[in-house]
C-alpha positions in Angstrom: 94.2 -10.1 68.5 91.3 -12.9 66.7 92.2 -16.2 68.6 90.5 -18.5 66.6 92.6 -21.9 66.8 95.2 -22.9 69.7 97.9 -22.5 67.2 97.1 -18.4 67.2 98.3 -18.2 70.3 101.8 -19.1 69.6 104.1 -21.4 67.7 105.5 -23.3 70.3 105.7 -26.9 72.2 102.6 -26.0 74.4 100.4 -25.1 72.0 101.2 -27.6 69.8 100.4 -30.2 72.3 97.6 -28.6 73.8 96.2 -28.1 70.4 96.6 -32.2 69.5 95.1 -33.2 73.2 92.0 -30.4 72.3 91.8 -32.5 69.2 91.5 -35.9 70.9 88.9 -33.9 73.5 87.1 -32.2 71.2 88.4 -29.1 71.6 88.8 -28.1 68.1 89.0 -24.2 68.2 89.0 -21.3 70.9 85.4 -20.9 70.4 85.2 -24.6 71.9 87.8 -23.8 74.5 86.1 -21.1 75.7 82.6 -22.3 76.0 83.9 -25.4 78.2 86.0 -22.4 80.3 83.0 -19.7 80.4 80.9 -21.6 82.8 84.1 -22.3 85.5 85.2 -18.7 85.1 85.9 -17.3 89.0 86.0 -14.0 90.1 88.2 -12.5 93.3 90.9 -15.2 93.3 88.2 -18.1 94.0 89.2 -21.4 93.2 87.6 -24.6 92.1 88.3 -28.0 93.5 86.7 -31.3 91.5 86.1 -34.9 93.1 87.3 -36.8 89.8 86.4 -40.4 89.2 85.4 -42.5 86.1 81.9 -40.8 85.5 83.0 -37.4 85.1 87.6 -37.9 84.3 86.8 -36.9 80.3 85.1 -33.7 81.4 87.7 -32.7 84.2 89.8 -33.5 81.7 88.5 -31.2 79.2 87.9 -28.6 81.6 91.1 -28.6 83.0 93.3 -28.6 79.3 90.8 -25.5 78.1 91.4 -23.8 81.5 95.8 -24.4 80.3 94.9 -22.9 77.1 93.3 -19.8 78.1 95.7 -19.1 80.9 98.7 -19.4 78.3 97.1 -17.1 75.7 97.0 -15.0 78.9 100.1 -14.8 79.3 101.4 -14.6 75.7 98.8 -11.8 74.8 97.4 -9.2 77.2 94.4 -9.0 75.8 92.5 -11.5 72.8 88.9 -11.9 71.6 87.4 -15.7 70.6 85.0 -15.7 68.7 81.3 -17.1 69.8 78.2 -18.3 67.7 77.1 -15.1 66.9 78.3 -13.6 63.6 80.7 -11.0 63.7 80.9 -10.9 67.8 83.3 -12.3 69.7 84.3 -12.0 73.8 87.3 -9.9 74.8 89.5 -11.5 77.7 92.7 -9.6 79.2 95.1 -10.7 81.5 94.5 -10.5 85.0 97.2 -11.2 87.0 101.2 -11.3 86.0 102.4 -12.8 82.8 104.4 -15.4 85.3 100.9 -16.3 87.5 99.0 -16.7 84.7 102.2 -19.1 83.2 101.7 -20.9 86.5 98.5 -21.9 86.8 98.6 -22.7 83.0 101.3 -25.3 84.0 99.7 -26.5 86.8 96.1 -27.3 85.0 98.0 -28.6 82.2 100.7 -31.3 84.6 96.6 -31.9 86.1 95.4 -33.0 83.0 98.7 -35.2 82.1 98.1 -36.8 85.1 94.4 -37.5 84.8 94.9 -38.5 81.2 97.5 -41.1 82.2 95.7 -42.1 85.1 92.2 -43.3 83.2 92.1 -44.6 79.6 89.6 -41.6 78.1 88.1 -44.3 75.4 86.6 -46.4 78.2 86.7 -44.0 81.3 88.3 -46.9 83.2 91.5 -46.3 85.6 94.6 -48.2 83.9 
């Protein structure tokens, strides 16, 4: 299955919201998504830990709702394609773990990112 908005993963509550906060962080389509996600992608169960402060909240931010999306078309789809720059090509990505894990860790990047977007005003980068 062609994922080429947030709203091709499903018609639900999540995506909806995920897809009006991707608007607001200029994530406008999986193709965005995905090349904010690409360069975080770990293998082997490793995980990645971020010291977050003013300088750097709006791209934690954006990493952290892209990371949600891609973990919830995860566990909607077992396997999609984005598609990338190139005419025509596009990357495959199939689920990895469970349905359920990859449900969790979409929650849990996504309750990350409600947090950091409460906790700093993402116009001015300063804590409110």
């Amino acid at each position: 299955m062609l994922l080429e908005s947030v709203s091709d993963i499903a018609t639900d509550d999540f995506t909806r919201m995920a897809e009006q906060f991707g608007y607001i962080y200029g994530l406008m389509d999986m193709r965005q998504i995905w090349f904010v996600v690409e360069p975080f992608m770990a293998s082997n169960g490793q995980r990645l830990a971020f010291a977050v402060g003013p300088d750097n909240a709006f791209e934690i931010s954006r990493v952290l709702l892209a990371v949600s999306i891609i973990n919830y078309a995860c566990y909607i789809h077992e396997a999609f394609s984005i598609p990338v720059d190139t005419p025509g090509l596009a990357v495959v990505l199939r689920r990895q773990y469970s349905p359920l894990e990859h449900k969790r860790t979409a929650d849990k990047c996504f309750s990350s990112f409600l947090q950091l977007n409460s906790k700093y005003d993402q116009r001015n980068l300063t804590p409110m």
